[in-house]
RODOVO-371661 format. One record per residue: residue number from 0; x, y, z of N, C-alpha, C in turn. Coordinates in Angstrom, 3 decimals, padded with zeros to 6 digits, always signed. Layout:
BEGIN
NODE_NUM_X_Y_Z_X_Y_Z_X_Y_Z
...
// end
This chain:
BEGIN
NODE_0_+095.686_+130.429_+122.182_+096.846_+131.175_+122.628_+097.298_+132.087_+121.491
NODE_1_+097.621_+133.416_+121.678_+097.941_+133.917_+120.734_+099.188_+134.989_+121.193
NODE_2_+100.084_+134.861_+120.000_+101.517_+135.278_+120.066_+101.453_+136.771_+119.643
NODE_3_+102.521_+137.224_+119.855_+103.369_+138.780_+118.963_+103.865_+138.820_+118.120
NODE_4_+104.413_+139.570_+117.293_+104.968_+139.496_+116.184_+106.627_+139.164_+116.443
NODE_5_+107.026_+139.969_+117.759_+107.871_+139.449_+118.458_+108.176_+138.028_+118.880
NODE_6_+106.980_+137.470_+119.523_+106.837_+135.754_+119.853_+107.211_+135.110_+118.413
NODE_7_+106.578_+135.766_+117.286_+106.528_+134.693_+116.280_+108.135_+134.609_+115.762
NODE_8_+108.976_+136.174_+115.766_+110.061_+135.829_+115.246_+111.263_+135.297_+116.216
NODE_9_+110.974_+135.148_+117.213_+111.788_+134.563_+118.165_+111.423_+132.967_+117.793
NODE_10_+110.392_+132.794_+117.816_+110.149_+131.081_+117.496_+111.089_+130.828_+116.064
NODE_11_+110.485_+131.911_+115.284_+110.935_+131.684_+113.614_+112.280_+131.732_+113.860
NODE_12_+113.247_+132.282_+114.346_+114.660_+132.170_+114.719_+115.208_+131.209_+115.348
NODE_13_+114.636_+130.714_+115.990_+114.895_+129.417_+116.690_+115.130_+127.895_+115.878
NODE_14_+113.606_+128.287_+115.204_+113.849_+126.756_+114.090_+114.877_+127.050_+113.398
NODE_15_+115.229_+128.223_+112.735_+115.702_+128.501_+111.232_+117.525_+127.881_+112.430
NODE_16_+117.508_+128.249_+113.400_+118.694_+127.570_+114.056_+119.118_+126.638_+114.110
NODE_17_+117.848_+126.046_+114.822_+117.834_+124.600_+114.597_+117.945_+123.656_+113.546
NODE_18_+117.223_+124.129_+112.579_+117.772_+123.842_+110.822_+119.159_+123.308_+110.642
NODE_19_+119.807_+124.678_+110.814_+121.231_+124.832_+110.551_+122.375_+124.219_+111.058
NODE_20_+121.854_+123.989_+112.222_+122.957_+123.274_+113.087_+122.582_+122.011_+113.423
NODE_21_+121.367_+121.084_+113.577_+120.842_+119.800_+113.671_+119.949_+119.535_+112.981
NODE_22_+119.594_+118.978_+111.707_+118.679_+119.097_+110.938_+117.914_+117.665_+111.389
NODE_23_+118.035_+116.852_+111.972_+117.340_+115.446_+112.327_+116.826_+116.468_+113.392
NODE_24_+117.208_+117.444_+114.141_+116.596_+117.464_+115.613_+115.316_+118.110_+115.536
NODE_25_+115.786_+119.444_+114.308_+114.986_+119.671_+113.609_+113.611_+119.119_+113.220
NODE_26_+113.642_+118.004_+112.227_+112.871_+117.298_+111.516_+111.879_+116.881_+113.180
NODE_27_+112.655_+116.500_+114.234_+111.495_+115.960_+115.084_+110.520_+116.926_+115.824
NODE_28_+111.731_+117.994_+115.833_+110.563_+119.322_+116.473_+109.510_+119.569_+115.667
NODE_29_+110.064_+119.625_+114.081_+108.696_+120.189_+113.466_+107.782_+119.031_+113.493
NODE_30_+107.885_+117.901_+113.195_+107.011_+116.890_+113.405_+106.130_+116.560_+114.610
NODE_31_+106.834_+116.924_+115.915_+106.261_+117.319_+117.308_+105.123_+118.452_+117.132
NODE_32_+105.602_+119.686_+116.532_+104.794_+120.446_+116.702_+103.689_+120.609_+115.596
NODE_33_+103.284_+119.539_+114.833_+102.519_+119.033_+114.039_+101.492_+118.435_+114.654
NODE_34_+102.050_+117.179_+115.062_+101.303_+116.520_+116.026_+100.735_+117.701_+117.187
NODE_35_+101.100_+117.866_+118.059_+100.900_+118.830_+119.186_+099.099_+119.906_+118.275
NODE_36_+099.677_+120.478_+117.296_+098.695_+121.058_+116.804_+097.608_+119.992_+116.533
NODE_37_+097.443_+119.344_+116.013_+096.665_+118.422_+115.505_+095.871_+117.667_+116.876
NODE_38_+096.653_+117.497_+117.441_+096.047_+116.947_+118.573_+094.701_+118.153_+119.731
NODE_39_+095.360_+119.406_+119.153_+094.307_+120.462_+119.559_+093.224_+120.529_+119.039
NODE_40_+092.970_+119.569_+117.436_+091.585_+119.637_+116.503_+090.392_+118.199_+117.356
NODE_41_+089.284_+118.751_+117.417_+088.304_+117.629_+117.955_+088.476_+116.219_+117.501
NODE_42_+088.203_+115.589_+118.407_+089.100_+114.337_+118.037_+088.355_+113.673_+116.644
NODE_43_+086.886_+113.892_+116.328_+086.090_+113.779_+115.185_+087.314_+114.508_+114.190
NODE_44_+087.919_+115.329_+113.866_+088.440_+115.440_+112.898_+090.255_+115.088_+112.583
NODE_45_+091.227_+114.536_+113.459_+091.988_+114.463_+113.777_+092.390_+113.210_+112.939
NODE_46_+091.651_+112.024_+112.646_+092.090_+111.134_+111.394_+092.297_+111.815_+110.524
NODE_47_+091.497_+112.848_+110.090_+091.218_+112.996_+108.874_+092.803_+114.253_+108.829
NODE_48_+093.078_+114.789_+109.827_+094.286_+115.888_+110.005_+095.334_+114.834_+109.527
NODE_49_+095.639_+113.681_+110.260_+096.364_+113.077_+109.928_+096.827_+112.184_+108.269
NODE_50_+095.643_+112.176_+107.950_+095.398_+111.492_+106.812_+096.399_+112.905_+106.057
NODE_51_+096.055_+114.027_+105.884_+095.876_+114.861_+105.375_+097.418_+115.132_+105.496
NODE_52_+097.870_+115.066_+106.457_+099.239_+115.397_+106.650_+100.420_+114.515_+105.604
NODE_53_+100.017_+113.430_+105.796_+100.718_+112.302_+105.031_+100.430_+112.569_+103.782
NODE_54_+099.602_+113.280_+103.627_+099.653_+112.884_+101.791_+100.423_+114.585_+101.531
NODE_55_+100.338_+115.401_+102.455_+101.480_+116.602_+102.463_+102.596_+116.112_+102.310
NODE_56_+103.071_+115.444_+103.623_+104.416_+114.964_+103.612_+104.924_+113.989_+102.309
NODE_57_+103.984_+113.250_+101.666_+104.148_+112.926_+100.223_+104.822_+113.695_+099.333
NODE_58_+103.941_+114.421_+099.350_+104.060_+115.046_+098.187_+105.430_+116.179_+098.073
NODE_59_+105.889_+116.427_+099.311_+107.033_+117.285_+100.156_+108.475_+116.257_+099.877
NODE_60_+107.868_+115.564_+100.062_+109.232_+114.315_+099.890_+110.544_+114.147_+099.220
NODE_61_+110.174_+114.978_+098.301_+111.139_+115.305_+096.732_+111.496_+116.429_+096.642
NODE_62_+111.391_+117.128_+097.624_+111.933_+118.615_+098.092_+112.514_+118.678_+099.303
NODE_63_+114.427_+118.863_+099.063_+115.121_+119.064_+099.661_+115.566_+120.090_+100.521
NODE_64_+115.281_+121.056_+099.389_+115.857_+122.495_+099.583_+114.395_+123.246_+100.090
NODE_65_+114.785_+123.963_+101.331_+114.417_+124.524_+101.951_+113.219_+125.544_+101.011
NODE_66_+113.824_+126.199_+100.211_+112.762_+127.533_+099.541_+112.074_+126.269_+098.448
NODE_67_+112.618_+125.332_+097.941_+111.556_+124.617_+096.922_+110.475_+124.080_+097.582
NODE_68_+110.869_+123.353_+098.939_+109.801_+122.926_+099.825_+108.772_+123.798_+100.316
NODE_69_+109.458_+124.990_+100.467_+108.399_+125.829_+100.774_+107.493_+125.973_+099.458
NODE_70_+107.668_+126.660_+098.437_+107.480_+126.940_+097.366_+105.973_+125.666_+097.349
NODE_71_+107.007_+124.583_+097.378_+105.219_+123.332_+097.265_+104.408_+123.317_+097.881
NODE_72_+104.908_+123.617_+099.346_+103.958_+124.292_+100.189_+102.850_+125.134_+100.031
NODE_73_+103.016_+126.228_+099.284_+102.354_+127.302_+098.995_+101.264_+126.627_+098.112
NODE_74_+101.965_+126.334_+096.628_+101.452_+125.492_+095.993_+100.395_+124.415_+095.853
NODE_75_+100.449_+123.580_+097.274_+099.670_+122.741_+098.039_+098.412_+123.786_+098.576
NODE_76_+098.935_+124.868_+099.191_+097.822_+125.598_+099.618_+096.667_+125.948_+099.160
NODE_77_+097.256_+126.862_+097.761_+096.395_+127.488_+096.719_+095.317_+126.406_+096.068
NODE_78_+096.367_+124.995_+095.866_+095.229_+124.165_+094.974_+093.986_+123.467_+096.030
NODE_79_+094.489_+123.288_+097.376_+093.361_+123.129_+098.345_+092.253_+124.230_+098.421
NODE_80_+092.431_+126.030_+098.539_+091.959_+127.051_+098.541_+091.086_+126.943_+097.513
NODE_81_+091.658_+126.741_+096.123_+090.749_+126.874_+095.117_+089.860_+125.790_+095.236
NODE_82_+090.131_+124.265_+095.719_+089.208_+123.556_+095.238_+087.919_+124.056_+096.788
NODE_83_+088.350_+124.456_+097.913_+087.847_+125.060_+099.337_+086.389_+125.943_+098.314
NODE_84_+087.192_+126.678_+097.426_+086.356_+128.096_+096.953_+085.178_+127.626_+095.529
NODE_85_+085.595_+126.452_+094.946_+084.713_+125.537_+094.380_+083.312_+125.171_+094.734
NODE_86_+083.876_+124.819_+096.130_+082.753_+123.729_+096.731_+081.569_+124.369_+097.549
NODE_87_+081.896_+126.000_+097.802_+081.238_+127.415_+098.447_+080.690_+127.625_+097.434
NODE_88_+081.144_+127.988_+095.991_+080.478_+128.258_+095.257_+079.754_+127.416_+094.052
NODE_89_+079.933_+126.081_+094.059_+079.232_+125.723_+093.087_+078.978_+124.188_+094.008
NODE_90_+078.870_+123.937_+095.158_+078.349_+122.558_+095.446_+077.584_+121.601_+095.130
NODE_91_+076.431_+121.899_+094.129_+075.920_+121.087_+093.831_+076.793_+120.549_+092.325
NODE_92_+077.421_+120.975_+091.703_+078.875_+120.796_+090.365_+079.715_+120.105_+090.897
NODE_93_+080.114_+120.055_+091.902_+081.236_+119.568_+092.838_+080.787_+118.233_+093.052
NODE_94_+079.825_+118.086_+093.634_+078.924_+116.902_+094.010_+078.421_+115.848_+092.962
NODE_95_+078.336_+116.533_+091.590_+077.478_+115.903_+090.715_+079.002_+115.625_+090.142
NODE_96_+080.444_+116.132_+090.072_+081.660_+115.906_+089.553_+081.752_+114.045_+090.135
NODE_97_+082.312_+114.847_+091.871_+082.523_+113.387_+092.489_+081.246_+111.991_+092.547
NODE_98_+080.414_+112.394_+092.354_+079.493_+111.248_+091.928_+079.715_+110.560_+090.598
NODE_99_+079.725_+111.511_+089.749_+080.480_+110.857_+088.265_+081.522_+110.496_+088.093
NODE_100_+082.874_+110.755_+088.943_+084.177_+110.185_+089.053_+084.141_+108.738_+090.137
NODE_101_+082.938_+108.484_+090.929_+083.053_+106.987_+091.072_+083.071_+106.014_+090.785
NODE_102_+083.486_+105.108_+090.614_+083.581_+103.272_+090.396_+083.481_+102.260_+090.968
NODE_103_+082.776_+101.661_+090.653_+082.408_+100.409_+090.967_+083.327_+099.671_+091.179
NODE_104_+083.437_+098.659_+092.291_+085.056_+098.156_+092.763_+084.546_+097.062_+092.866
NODE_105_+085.383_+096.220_+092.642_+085.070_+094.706_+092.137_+085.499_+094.027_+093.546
NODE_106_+084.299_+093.165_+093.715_+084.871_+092.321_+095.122_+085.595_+090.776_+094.992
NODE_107_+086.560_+090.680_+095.076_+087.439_+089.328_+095.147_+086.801_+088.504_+096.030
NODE_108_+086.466_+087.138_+095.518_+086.122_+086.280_+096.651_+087.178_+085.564_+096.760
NODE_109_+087.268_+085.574_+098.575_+088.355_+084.721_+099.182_+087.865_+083.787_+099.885
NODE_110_+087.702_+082.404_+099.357_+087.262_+080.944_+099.506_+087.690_+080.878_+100.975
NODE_111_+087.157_+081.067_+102.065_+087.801_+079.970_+103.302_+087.966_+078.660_+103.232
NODE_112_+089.275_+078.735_+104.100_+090.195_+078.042_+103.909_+089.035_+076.448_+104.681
NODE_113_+089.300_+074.987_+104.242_+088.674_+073.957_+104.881_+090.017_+073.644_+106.154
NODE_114_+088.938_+073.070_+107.185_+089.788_+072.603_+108.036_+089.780_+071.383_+108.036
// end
């Protein structure tokens, strides 16, 4: 589906309303229309949307104010972009990185229990 520039600032006016005057009602629309999007990605990738979201919303967490949140936003973008523009251009560096940043994880044995 694709909008106008018109569509987009009528939407964009709407939230920035909604903001202002109900900010919980707010918080659920945008979260609705998160989900809603996400739910449009093949369902093969849609954990991984989600996964992805949460560690956004993490990291968003500590930003109150409207332009700082955005601001991390952006922020969030660029350092995904660059590492996006990494992995196009040097994949086999990338690959040989995360292979060398693995560890060996120690397995706990948990004795079952006797009956």
């Amino acid at each position: 589906m694709e909008f106008s520039d018109q569509d987009n600032q009528a939407f964009f006016e709407e939230l920035s309303q909604l903001y202002f005057q109900d900010q919980e009602q707010f918080e659920l629309r945008r979260k609705a229309l998160i989900e809603e999007t996400i739910q449009t990605f093949p369902e093969d990738f849609q954990k991984r949307a989600h996964g992805l979201q949460f560690t956004i919303e993490a990291r968003l967490q500590a930003y109150h104010d409207p332009i700082m949140r955005m601001n991390k936003m952006v922020e969030i973008f660029w350092e995904h972009f660059a590492n996006f523009q990494e992995v196009v251009n040097n994949p086999e560096k990338v690959m040989r990185e995360r292979q060398n940043a693995r560890r060996e994880a120690a397995v706990l044995p948990f004795p079952r229990p006797r009956h």
